[in-house]
N, C-alpha and C positions, 0 to 999 in steps of 0.2 A: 330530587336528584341533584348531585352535587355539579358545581360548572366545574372542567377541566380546561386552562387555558389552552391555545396551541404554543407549542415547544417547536422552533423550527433549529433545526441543524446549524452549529457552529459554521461549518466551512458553506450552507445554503447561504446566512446573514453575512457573511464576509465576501462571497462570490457579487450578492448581489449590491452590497455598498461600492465593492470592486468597479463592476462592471457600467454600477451609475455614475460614479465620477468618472470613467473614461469615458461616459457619452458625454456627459457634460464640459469635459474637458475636450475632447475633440471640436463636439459642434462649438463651442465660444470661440475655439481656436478658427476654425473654418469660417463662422463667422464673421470674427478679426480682422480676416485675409481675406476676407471675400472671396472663400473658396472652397466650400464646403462640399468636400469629394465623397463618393460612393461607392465605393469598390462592389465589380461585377463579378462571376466565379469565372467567366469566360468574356475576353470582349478588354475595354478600354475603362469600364466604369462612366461616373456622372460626375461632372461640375456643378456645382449650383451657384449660382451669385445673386446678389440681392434680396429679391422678397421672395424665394422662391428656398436661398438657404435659411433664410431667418423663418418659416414654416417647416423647416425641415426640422430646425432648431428647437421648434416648438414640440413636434413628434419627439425626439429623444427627451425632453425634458419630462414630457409626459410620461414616457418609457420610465425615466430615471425616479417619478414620482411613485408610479406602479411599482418597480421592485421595495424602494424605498420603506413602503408602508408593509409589507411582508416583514423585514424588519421590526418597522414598530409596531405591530401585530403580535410580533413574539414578547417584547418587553410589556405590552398589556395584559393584564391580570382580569379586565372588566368580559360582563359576558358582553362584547359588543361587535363579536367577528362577522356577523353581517355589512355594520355599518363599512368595515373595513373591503367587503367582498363589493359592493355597493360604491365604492370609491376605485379599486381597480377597475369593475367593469366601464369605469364610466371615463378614465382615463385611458384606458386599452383603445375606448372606441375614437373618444378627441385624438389619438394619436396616431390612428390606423384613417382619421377625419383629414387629419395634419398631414401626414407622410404624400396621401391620394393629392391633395391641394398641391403642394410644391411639386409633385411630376408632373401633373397638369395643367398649373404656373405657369415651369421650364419649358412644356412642349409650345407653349398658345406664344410665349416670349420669343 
């Protein structure tokens, strides 16, 4: 049987370069300033300072790696989309690991 690579969507691979560097850009910014905000749908949102934004920082970059490799998933030709599924899953969870830490952090500070 012949391998087909995965073909993802022009406006998917640019959505998600998109939307990695404006986490990346934000948290470094937030970092920066020592003020790495969170906007709530209702309410005042969250502050973070210290060690608490730089683990928050750590969750989006993880976020930003996870979209990232969807990306280079698409420009790989090799049969190797497990390894690729194996590398989000394990990023998803560092950063859902991450995200839990820095509210936890904030609350115990």
């Amino acid at each position: 049987m012949k391998y087909i690579p995965n073909k993802i969507s022009l406006a998917e691979r640019l959505w998600n370069i998109a939307l990695s560097a404006l986490l990346l850009i934000y948290g470094g910014y937030g970092i920066y300033i020592n003020d790495l905000y969170l906007p709530a749908r209702t309410g005042s949102g969250l502050s973070l300072h210290d060690g608490p934004a730089i683990l928050m920082f750590g969750a989006f970059a993880c976020g930003a790696l996870v979209m990232l490799s969807v990306v280079v998933d698409h420009y790989d030709e090799r049969d190797n989309e497990y390894k690729y599924q194996v590398f989000a899953r394990v990023f998803k969870y560092l950063a859902w690991s991450l995200f839990a830490a820095a509210l936890i952090y904030n609350l115990l500070n």
